[in-house]
C-alpha positions as CSV (number, residue, x, y, z in Angstrom):
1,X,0.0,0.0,0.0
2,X,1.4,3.1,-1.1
3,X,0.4,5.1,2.2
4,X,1.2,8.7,0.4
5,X,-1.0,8.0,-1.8
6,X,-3.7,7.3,0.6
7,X,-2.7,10.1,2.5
8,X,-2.9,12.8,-0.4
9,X,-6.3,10.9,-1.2
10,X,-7.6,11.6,2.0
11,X,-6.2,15.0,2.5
12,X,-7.9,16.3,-1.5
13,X,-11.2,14.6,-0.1
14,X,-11.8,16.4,3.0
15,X,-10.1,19.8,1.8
16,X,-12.6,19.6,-1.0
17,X,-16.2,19.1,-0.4
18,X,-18.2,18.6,-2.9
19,X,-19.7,15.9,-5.9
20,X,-16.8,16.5,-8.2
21,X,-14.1,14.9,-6.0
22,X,-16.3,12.0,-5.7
23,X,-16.6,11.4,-8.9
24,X,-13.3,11.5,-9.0
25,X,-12.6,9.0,-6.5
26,X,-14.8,6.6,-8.0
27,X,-13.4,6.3,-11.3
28,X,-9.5,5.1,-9.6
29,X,-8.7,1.5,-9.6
30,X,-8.1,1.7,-5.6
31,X,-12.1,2.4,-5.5
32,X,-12.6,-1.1,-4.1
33,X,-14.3,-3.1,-0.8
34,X,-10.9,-3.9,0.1
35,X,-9.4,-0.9,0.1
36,X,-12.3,1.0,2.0
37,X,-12.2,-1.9,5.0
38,X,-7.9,-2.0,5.2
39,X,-8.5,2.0,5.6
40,X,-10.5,1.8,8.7
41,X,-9.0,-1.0,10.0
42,X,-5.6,1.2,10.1
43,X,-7.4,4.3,11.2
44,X,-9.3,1.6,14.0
45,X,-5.6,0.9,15.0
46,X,-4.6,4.2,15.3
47,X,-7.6,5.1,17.0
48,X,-7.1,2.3,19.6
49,X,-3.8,3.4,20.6
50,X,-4.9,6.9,21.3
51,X,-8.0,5.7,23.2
52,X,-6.0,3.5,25.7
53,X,-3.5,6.9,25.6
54,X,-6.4,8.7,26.5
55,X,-7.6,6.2,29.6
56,X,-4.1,6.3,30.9
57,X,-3.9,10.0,31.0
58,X,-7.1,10.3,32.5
59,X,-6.6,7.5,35.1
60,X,-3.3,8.9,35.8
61,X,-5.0,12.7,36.2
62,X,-8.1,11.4,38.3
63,X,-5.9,8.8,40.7
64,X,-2.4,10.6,40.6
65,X,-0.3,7.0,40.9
66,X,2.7,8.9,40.9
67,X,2.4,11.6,43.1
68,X,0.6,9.2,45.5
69,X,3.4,6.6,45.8
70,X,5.7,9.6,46.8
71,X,3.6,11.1,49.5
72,X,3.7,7.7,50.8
73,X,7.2,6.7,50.4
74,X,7.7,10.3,52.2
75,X,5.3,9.8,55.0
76,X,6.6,8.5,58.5
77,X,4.2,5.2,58.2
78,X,4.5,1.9,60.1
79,X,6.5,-0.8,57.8
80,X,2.6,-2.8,57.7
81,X,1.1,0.2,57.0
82,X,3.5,1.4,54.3
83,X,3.1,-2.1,53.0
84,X,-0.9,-2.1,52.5
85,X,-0.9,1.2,51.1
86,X,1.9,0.3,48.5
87,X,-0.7,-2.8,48.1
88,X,-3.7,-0.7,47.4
89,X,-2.0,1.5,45.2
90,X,-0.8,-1.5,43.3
91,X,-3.8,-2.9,42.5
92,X,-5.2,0.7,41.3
93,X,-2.2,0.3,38.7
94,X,-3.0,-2.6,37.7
95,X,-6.8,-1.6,36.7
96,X,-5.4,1.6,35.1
97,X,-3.6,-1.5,33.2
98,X,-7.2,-2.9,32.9
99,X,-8.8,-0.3,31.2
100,X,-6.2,0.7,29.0
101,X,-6.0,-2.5,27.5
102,X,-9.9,-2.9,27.5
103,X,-10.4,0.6,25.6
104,X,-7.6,-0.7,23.5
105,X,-9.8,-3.9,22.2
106,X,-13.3,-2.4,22.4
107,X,-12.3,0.3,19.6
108,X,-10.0,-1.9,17.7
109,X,-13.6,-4.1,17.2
110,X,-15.7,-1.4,17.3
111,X,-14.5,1.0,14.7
112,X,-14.7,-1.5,11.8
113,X,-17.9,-3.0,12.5
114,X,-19.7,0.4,13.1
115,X,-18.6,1.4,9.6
116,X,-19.2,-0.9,7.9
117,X,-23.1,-1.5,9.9
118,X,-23.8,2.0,9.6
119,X,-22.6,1.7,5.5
120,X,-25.2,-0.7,4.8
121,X,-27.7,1.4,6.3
122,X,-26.8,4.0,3.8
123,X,-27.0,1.3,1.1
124,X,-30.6,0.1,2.1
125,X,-32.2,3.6,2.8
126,X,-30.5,4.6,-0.4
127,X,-31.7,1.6,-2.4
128,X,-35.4,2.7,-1.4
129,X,-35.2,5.9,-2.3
130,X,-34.4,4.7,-6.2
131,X,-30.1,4.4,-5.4
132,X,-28.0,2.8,-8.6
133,X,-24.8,2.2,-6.9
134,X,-23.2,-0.7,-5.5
135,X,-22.2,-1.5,-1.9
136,X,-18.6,-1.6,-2.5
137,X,-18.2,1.8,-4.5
138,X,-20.3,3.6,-1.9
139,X,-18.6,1.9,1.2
140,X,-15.3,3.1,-0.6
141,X,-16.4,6.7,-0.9
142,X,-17.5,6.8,2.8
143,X,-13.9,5.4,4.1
144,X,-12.4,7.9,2.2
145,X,-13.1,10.8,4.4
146,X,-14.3,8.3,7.5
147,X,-10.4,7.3,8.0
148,X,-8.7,10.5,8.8
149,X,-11.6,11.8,10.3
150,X,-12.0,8.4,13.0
151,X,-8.1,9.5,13.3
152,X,-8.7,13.2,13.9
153,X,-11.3,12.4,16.4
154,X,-8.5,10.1,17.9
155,X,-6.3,12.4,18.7
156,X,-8.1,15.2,19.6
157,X,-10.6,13.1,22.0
158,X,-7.2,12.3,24.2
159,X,-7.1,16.3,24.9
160,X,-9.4,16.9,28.4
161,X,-12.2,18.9,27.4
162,X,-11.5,20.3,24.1
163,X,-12.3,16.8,22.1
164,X,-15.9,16.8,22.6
165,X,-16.3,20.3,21.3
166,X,-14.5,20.0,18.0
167,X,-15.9,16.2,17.7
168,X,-19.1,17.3,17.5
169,X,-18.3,20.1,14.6
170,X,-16.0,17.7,13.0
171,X,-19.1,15.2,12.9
172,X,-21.6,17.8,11.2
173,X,-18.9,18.2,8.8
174,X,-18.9,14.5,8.4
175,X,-22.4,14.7,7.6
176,X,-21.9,16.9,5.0
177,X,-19.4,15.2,2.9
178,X,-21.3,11.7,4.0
179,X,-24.2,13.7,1.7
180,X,-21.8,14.1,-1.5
181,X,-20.9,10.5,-1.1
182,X,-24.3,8.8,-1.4
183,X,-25.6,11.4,-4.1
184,X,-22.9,10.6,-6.2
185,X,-22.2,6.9,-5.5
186,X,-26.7,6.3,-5.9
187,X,-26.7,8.9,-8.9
188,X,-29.1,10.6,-6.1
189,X,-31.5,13.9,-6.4
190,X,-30.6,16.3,-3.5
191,X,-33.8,15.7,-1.2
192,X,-33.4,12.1,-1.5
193,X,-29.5,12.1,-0.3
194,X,-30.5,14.4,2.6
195,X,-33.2,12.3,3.5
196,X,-31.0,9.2,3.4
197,X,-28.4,11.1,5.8
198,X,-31.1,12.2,7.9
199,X,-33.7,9.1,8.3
200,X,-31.0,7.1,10.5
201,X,-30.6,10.3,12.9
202,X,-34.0,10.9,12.9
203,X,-34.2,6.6,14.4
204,X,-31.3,7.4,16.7
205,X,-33.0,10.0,18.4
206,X,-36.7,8.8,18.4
207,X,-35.1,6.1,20.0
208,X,-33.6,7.9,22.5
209,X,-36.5,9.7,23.6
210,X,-38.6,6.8,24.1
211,X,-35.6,5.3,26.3
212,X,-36.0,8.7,28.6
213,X,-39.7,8.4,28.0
214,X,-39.8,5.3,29.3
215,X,-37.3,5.9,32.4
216,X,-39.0,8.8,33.3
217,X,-42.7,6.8,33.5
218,X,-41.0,4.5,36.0
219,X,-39.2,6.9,37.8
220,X,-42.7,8.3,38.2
221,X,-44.5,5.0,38.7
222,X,-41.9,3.9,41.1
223,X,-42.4,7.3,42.9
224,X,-46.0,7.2,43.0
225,X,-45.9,3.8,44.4
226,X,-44.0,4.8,47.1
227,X,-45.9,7.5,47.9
228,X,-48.9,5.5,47.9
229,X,-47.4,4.0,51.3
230,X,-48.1,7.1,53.6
């Protein structure tokens, strides 16, 4: 794999939004299944290593390991004492270790499949609306700008704070060049690419407000239950 290649394809495909660098893109040789799947696998990698980066830092920030085994080494302690501590903070370590290597395997499995799940949900919805293109050319167009940015996210999401603010305008942006992709991989009017885009957000968050309907109705039920008792 010629990785500058993929890089400068990545790089012209986010710096310029719009149908005719898709139809670009779809006319290469590298426009294949393959190629799409060993994309995301790399950026799943990459975004692995930065995840279990991330729970380190944060475990390290919210526990402070270090500065703890100091202050303990410093204080005047009985040798048992000194000895459970050391114990206690060991076993803290060790599920700092935990969860590093846990966030480390859930994206590594997670990043693929998501993709590739939420490309054939593209591909249905598009196929209903009247879509012509295949599964494989779409899925291709969709890694194309889904790599860097699962990267991007990476790496920014391991900064406290400031990754969830530029995730979320990074994903809006997403959702714009996700739009060019099915209109041009389906041969796609406008309305009918934005209402595939949209249909699986629009699920998402019905579904999410039946989940808080439905906690909230038992939150009341249980509280009427127990008020029921005086």
């Amino acid at each position: 794999m010629d990785f500058g290649a993929v890089i400068q394809t990545w790089l012209n495909v986010l710096t310029h939004p719009g149908e005719d660098v898709f139809q670009e893109e779809r006319t290469k040789p590298q426009a294949t299944l393959a190629n799409a799947i060993i994309w995301i696998i790399v950026a799943g990698v990459i975004a692995a290593i930065f995840a279990a980066i991330g729970v380190a830092i944060s475990e390290a920030m919210g526990t402070g390991i270090g500065f703890t085994q100091t202050i303990i080494n410093q204080m005047d302690l009985p040798p048992e004492a000194r000895r459970q501590m050391m114990t206690a903070l060991a076993a803290r370590t060790a599920g700092t270790g935990a969860g590093v290597f846990s966030a480390l395997c859930m994206t590594l499995f997670v990043v693929p499949i998501a993709f590739l799940l939420g490309s054939a949900i593209y591909f249905v919805i598009a196929k209903m609306f009247g879509g012509t293109g295949d599964f494989s050319e779409q899925t291709y167009l969709l890694a194309t700008f889904s790599a860097p940015i699962i990267v991007v996210n990476a790496i920014i999401g391991v900064v406290p704070y400031l990754g969830g603010c530029v995730t979320f305008f990074i994903s809006i942006y997403q959702l714009v060049l996700t739009y060019f992709a099915i209109k041009v991989s389906h041969n796609l009017s406008s309305g009918k690419a934005i209402m595939t885009i949209l249909i699986p957000i629009l699920v998402i968050f019905a579904c999410i407000i039946c989940g808080f309907a439905v906690m909230f109705a038992t939150i009341l039920g249980a509280a009427g239950l127990g008020g029921s008792n005086f």
